[in-house]
C-alpha positions in Angstrom: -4.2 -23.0 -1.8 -3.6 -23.8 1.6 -4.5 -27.3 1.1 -2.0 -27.2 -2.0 1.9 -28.3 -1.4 3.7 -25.3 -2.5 6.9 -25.5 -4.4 9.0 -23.1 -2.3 8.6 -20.6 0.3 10.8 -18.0 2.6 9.3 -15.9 5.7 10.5 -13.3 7.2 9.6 -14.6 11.0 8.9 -18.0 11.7 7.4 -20.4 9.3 4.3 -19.7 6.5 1.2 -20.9 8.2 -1.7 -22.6 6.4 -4.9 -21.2 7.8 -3.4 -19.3 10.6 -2.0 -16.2 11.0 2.2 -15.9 11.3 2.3 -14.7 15.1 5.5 -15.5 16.2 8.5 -18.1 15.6 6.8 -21.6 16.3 4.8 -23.5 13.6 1.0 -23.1 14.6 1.6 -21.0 16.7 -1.4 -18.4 15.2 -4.8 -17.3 15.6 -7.3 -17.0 12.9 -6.8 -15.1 10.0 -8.2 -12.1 10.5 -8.2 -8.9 8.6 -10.5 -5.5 9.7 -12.8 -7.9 11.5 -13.1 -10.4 8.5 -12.4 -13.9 9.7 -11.1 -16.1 6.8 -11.2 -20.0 7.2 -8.4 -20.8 4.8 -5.2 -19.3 3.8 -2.3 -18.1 4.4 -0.2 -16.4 7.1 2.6 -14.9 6.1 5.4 -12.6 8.0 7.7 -10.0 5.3 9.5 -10.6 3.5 7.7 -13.7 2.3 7.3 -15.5 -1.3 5.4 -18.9 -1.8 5.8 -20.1 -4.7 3.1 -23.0 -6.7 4.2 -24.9 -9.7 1.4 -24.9 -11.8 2.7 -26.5 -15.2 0.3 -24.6 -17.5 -3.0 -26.0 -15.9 -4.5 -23.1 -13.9 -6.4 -20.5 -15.4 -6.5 -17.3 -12.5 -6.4 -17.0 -8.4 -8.4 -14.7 -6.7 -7.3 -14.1 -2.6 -8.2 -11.3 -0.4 -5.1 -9.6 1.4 -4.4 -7.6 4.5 -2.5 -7.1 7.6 -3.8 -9.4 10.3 -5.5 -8.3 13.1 -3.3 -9.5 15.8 -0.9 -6.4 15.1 -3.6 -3.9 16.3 -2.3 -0.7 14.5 1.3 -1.4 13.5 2.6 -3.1 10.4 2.8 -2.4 6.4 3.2 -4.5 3.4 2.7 -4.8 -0.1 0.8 -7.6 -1.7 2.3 -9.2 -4.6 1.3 -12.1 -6.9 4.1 -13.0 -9.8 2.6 -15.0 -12.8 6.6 -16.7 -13.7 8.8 -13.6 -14.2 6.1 -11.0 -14.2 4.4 -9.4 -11.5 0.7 -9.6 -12.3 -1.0 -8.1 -8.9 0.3 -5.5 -6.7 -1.8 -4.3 -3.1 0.0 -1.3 -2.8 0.5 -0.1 1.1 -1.8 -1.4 3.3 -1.6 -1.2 7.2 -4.0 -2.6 9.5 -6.5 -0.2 9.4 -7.0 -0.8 6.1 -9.9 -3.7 5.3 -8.6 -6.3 3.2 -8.2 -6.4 -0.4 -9.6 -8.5 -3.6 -6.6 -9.6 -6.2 -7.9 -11.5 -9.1 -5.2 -12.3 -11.7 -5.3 -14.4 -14.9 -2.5 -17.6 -15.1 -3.7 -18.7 -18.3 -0.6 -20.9 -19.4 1.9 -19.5 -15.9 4.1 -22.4 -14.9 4.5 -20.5 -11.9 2.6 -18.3 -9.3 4.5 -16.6 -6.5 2.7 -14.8 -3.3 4.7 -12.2 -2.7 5.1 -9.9 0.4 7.0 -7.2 1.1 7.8 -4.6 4.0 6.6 -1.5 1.9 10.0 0.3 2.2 9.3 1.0 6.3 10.9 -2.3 7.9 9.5 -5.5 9.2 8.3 -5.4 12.3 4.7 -5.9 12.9 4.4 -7.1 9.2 2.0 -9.6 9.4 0.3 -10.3 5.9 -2.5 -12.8 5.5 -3.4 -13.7 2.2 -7.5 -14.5 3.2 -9.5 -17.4 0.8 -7.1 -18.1 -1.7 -8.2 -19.8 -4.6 -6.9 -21.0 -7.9 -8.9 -22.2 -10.7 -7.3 -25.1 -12.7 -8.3 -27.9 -15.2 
């Protein structure tokens, strides 16, 4: 999905990076995403709050995308992963910190005109709240 022009999307430090993590204000400014030791090629880095948003018109059938907190925060930072298929949320992470390895999502879109990567501060503020969705991947027709 990195590859893909998204439709909309809001960070909560700096911009969304495609296949770097957030680090800090500039664009490209990241390293690798990396979660628990797991390097991931492509993706997304995000900072929370975030949502990027994909218009989909109907055509994409599911996503699957590992999630974590990037390892460039050592051991602070919590989020919540969130994927929204149009108004409903499909996929929730609950908390995860960065000692936590990352997690597989798979959701069905089956018809979604919308899919919004969501990601959220867990309730504990933003700081260190580096979220990297890891491998993203839709499948469409």
């Amino acid at each position: 999905m990195s590859d893909l022009t998204w439709s909309s999307a809001t960070n909560g430090w700096g911009p969304v990076e495609r296949d770097r993590s957030n680090a800090e204000q500039a664009a490209g400014d990241g390293t690798p995403l990396t979660v628990n030791g797991t390097v991931y090629a492509k993706g997304l880095g995000t900072h929370a709050a975030s949502s990027v948003a994909y218009y989909l018109g109907g055509s994409c059938s599911s996503l699957t995308t590992a999630v974590g907190v990037d390892d460039e925060v050592t051991t602070k930072g919590s989020v919540v992963f969130q994927v929204w298929r149009d108004s409903s949320l499909v996929a929730d992470s609950g908390k995860m910190t960065s000692a936590d390895p990352a997690k597989q999502l798979s959701v069905d879109l089956t018809g979604a005109l919308e899919v919004r990567l969501v990601v959220t501060d867990a309730g504990d503020g933003v700081d260190y709240d580096h979220g990297d969705w890891g491998g993203p991947r839709l499948v469409c027709a």
